[in-house]
PDB file of N, CA, C and O in Angstrom:
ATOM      1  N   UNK A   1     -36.384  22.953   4.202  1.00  0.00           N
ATOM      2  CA  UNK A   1     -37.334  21.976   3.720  1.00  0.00           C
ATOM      3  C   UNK A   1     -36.544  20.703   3.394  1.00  0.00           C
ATOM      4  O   UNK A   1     -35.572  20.653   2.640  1.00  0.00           O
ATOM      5  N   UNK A   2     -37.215  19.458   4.209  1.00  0.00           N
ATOM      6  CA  UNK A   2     -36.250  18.278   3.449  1.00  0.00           C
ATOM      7  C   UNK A   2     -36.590  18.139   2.240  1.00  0.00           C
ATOM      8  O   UNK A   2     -37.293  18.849   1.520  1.00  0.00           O
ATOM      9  N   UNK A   3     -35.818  16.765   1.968  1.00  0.00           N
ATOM     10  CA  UNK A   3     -36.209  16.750   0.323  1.00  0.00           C
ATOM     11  C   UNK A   3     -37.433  15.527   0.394  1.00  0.00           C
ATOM     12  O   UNK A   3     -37.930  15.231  -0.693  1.00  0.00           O
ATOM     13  N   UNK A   4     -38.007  14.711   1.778  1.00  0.00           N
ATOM     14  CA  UNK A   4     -38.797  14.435   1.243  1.00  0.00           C
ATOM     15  C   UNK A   4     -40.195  15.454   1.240  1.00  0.00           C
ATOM     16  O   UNK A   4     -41.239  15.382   0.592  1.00  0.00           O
ATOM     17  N   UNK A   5     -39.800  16.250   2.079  1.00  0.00           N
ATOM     18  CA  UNK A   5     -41.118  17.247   1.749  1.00  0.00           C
ATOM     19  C   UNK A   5     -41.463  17.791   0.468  1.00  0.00           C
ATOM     20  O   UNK A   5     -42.535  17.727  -0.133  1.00  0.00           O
ATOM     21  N   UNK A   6     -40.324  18.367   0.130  1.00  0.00           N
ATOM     22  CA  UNK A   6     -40.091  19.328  -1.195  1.00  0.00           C
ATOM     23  C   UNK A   6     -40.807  17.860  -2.145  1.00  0.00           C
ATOM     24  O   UNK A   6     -41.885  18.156  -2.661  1.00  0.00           O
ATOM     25  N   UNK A   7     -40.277  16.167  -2.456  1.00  0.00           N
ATOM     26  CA  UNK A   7     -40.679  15.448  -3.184  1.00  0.00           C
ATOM     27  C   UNK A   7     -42.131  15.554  -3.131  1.00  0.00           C
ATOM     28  O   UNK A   7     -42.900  15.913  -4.023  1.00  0.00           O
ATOM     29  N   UNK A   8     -42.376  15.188  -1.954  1.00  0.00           N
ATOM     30  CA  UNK A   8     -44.228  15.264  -1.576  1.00  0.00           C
ATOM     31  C   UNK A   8     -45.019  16.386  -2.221  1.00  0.00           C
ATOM     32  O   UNK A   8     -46.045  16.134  -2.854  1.00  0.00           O
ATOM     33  N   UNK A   9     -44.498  17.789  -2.050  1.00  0.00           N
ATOM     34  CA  UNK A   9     -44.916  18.493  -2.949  1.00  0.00           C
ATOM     35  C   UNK A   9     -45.292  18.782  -4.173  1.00  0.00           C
ATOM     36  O   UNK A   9     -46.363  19.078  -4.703  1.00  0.00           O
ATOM     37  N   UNK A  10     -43.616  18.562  -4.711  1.00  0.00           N
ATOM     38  CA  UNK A  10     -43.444  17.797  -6.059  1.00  0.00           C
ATOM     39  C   UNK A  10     -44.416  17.244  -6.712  1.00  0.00           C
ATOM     40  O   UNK A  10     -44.927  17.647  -7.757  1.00  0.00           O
ATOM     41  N   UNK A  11     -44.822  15.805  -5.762  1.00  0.00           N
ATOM     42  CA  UNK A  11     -46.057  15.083  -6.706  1.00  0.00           C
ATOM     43  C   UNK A  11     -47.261  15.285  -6.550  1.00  0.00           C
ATOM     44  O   UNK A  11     -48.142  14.481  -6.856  1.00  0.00           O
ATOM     45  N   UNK A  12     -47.462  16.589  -5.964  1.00  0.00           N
ATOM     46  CA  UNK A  12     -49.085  17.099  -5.403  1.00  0.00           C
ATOM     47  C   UNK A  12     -49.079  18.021  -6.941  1.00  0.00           C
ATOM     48  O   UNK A  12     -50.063  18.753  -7.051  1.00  0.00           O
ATOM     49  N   UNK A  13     -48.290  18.051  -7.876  1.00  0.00           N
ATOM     50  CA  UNK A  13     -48.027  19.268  -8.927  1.00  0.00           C
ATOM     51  C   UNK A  13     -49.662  18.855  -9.618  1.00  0.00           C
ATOM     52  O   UNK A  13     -50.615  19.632  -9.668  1.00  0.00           O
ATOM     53  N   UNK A  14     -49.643  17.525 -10.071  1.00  0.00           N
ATOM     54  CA  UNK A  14     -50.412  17.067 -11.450  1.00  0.00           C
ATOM     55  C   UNK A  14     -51.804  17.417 -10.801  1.00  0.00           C
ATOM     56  O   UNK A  14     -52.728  17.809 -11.514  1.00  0.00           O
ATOM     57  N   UNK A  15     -51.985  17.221  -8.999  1.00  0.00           N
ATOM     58  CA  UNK A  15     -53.301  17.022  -8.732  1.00  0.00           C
ATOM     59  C   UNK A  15     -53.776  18.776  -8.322  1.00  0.00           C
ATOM     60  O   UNK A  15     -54.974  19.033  -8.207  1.00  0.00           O
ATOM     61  N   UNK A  16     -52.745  19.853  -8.135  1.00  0.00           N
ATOM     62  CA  UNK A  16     -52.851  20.782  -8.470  1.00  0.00           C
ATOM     63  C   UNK A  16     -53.154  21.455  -9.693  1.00  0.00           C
ATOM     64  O   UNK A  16     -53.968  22.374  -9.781  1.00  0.00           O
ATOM     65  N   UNK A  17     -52.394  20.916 -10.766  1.00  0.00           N
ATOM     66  CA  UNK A  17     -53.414  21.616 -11.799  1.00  0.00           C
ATOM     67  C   UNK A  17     -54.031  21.166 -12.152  1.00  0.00           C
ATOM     68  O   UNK A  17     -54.542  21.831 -13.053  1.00  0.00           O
ATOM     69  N   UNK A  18     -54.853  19.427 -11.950  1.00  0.00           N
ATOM     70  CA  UNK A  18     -56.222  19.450 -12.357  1.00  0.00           C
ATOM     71  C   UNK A  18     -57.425  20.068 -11.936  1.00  0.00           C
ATOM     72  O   UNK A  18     -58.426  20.468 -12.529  1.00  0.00           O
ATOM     73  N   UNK A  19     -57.051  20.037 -10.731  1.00  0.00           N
ATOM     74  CA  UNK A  19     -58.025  21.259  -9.555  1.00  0.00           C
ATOM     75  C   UNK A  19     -58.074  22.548 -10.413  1.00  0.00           C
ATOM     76  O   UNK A  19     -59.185  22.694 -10.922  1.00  0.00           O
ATOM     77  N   UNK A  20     -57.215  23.493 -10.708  1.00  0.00           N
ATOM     78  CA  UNK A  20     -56.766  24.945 -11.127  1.00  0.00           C
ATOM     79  C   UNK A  20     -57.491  24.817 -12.583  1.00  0.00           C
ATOM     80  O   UNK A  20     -58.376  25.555 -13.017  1.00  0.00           O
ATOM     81  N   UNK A  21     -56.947  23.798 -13.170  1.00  0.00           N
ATOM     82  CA  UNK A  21     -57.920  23.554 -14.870  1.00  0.00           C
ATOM     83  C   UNK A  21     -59.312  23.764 -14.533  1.00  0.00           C
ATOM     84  O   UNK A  21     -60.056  24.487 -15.196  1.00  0.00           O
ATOM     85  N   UNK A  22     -59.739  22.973 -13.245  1.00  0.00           N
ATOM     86  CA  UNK A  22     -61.364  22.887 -12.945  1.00  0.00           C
ATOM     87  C   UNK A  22     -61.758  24.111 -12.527  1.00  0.00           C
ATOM     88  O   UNK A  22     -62.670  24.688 -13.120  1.00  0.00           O
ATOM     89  N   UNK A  23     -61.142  24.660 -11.475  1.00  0.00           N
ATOM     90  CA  UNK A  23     -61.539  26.189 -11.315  1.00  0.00           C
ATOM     91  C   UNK A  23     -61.450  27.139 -12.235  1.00  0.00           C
ATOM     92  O   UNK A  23     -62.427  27.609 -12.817  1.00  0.00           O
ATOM     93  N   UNK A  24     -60.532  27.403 -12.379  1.00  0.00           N
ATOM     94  CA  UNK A  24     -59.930  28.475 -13.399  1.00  0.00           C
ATOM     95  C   UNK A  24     -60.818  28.181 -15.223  1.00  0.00           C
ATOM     96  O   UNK A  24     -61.500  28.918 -15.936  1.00  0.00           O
ATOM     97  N   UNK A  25     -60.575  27.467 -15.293  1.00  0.00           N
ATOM     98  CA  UNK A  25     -61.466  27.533 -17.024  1.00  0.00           C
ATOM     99  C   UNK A  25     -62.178  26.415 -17.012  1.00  0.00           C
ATOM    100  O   UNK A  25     -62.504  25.948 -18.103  1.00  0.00           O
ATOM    101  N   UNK A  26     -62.539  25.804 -15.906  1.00  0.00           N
ATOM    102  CA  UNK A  26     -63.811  24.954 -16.206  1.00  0.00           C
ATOM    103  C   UNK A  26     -64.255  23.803 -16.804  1.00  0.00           C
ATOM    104  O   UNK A  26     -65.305  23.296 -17.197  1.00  0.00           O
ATOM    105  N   UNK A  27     -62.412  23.439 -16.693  1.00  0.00           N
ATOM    106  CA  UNK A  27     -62.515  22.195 -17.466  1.00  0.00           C
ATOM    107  C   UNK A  27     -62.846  20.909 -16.931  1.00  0.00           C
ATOM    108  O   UNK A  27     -62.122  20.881 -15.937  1.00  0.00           O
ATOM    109  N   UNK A  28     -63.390  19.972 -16.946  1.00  0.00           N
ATOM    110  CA  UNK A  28     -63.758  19.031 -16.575  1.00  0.00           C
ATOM    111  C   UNK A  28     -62.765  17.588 -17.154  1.00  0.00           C
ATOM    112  O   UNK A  28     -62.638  17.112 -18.282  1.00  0.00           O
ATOM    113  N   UNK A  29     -62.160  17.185 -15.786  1.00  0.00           N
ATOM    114  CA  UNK A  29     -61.119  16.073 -15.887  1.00  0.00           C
ATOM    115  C   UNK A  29     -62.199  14.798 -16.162  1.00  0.00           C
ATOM    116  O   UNK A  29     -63.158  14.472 -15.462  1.00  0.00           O
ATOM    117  N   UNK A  30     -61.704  14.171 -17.459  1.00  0.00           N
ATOM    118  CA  UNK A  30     -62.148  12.319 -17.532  1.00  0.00           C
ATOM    119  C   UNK A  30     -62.198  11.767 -15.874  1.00  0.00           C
ATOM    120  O   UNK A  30     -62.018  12.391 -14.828  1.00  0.00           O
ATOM    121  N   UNK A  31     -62.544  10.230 -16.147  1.00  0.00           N
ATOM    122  CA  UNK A  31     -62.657   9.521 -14.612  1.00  0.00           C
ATOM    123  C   UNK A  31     -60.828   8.898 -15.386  1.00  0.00           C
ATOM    124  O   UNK A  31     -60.075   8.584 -14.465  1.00  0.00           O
ATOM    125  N   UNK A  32     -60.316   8.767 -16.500  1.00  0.00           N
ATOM    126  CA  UNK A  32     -59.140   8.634 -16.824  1.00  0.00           C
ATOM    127  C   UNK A  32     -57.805   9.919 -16.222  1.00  0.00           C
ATOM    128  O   UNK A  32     -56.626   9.973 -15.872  1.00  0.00           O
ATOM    129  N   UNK A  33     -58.895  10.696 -16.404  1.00  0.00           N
ATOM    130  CA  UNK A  33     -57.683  11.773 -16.482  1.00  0.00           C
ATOM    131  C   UNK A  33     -57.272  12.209 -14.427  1.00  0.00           C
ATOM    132  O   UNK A  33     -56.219  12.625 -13.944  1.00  0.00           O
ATOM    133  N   UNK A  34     -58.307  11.948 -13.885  1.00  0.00           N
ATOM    134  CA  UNK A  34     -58.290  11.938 -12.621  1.00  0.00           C
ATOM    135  C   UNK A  34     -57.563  10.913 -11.897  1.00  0.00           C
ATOM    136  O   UNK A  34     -56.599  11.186 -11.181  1.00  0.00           O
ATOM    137  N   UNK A  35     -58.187   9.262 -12.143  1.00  0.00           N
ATOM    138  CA  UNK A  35     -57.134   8.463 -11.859  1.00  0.00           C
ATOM    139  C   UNK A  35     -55.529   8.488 -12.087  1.00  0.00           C
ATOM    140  O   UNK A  35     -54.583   8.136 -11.382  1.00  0.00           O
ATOM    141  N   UNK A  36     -55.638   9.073 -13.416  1.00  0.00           N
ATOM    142  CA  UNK A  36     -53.966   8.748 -13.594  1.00  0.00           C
ATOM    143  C   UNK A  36     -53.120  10.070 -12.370  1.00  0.00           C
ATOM    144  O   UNK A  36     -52.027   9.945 -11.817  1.00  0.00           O
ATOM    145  N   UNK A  37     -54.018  11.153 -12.275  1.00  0.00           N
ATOM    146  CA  UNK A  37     -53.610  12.360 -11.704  1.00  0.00           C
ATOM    147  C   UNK A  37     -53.173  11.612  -9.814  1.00  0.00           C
ATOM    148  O   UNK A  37     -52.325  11.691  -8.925  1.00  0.00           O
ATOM    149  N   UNK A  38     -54.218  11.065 -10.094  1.00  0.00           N
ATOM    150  CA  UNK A  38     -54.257  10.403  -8.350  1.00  0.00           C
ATOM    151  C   UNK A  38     -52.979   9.260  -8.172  1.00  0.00           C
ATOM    152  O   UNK A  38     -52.450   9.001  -7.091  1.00  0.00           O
ATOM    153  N   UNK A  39     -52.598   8.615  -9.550  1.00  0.00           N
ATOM    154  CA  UNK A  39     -51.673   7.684  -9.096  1.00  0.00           C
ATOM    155  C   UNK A  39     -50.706   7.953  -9.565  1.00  0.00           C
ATOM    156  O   UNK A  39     -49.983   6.963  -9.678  1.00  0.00           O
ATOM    157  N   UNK A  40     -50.150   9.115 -10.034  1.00  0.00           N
ATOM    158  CA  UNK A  40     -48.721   9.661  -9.777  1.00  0.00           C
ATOM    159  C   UNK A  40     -48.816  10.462  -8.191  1.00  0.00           C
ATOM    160  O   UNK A  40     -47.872  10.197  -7.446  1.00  0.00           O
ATOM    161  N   UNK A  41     -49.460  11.033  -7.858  1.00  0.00           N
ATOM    162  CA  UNK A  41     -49.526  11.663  -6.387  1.00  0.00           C
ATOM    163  C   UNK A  41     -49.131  10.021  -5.761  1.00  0.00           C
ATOM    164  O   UNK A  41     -47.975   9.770  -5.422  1.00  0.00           O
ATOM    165  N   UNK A  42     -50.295   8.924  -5.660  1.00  0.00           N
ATOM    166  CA  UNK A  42     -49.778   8.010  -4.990  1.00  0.00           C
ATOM    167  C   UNK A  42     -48.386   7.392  -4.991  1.00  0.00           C
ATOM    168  O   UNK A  42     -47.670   6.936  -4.100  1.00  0.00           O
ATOM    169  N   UNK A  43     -48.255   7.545  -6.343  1.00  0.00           N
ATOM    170  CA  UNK A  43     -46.797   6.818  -6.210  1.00  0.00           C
ATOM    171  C   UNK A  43     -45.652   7.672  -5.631  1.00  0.00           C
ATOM    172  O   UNK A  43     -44.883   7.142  -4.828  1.00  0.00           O
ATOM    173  N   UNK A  44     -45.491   8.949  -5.985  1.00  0.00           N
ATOM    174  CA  UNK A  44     -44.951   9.665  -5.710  1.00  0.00           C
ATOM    175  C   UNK A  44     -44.426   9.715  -3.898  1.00  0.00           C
ATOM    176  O   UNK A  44     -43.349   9.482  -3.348  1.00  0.00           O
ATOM    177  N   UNK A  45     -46.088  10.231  -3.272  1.00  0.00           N
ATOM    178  CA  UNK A  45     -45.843  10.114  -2.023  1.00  0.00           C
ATOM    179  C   UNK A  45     -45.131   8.821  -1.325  1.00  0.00           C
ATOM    180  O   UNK A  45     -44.335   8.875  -0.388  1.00  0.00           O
ATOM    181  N   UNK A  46     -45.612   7.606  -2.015  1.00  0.00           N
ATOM    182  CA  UNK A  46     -44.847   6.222  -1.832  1.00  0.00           C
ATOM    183  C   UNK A  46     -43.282   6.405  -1.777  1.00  0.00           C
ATOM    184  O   UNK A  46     -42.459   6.013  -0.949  1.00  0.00           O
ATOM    185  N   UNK A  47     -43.174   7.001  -2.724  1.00  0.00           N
ATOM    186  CA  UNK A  47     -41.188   6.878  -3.551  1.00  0.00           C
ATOM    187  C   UNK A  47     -41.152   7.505  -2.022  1.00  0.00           C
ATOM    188  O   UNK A  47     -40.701   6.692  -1.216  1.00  0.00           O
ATOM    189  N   UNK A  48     -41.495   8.657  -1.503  1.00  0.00           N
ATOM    190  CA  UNK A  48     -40.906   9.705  -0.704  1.00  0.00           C
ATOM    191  C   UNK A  48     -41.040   9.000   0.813  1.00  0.00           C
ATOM    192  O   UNK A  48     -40.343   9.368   1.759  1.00  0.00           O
ATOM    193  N   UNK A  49     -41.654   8.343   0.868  1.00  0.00           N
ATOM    194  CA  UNK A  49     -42.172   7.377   2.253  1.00  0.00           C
ATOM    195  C   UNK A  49     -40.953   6.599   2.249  1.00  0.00           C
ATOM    196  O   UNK A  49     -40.004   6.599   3.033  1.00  0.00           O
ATOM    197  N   UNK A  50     -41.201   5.876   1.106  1.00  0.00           N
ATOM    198  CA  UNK A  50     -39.617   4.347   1.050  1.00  0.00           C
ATOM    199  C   UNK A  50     -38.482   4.830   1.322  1.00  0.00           C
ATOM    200  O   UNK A  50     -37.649   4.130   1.898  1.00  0.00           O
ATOM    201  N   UNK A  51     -38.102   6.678   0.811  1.00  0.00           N
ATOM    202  CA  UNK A  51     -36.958   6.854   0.764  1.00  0.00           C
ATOM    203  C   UNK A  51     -36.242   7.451   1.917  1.00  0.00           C
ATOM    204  O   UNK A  51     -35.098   7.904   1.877  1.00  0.00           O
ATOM    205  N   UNK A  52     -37.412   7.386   3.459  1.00  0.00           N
ATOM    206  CA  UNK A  52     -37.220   8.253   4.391  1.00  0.00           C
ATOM    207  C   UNK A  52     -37.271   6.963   5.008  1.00  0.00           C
ATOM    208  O   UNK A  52     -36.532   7.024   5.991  1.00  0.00           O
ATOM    209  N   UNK A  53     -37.729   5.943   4.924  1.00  0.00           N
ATOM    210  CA  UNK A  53     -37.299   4.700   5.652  1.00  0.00           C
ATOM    211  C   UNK A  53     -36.423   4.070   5.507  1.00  0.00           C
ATOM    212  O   UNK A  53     -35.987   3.431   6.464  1.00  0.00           O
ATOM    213  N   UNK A  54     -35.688   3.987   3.977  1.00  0.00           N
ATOM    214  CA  UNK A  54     -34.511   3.630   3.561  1.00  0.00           C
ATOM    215  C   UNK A  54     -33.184   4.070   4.896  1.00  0.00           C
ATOM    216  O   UNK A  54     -32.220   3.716   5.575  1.00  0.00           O
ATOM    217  N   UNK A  55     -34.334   5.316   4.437  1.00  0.00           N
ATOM    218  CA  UNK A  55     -32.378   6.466   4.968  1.00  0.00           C
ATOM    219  C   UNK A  55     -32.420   6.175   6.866  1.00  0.00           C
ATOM    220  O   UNK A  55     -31.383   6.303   7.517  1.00  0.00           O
ATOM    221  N   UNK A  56     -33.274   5.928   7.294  1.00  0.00           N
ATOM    222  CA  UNK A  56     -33.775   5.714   9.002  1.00  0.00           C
ATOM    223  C   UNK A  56     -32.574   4.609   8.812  1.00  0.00           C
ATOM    224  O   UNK A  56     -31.456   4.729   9.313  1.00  0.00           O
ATOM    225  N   UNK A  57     -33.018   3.498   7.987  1.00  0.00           N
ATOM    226  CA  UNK A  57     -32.159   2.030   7.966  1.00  0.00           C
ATOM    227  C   UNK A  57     -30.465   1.932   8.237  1.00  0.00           C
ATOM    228  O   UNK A  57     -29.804   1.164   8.936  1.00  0.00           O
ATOM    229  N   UNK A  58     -30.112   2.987   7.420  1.00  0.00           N
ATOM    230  CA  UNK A  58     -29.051   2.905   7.399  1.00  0.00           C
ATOM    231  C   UNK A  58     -28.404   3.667   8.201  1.00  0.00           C
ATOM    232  O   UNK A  58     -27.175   3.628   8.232  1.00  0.00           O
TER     233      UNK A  58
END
């Protein structure tokens, strides 16, 4: 597994357990608690994008 996969994964963590909270005990995420969930995944996948183009560069 590279490491940007393994990263990509990585930042799928937060939007995994808001899903698992929702299934599993029924909890219901804010429109806060969802966004923020969505923009660490975004950024995340970003970091892991930049850092596989970085490395192409050089």
């Amino acid at each position: 597994m590279t490491k940007t996969t393994y990263g990509t994964l990585a930042g799928l963590e937060p939007a995994v357990g808001l899903l698992a909270g929702l299934i599993l005990i029924a909890q219901t995420p804010t429109l806060l608690q969802a966004a923020g969930a969505a923009l660490v995944v975004a950024a995340r996948i970003g970091a892991a994008r930049r850092e596989t183009r970085l490395c192409r560069v050089r």
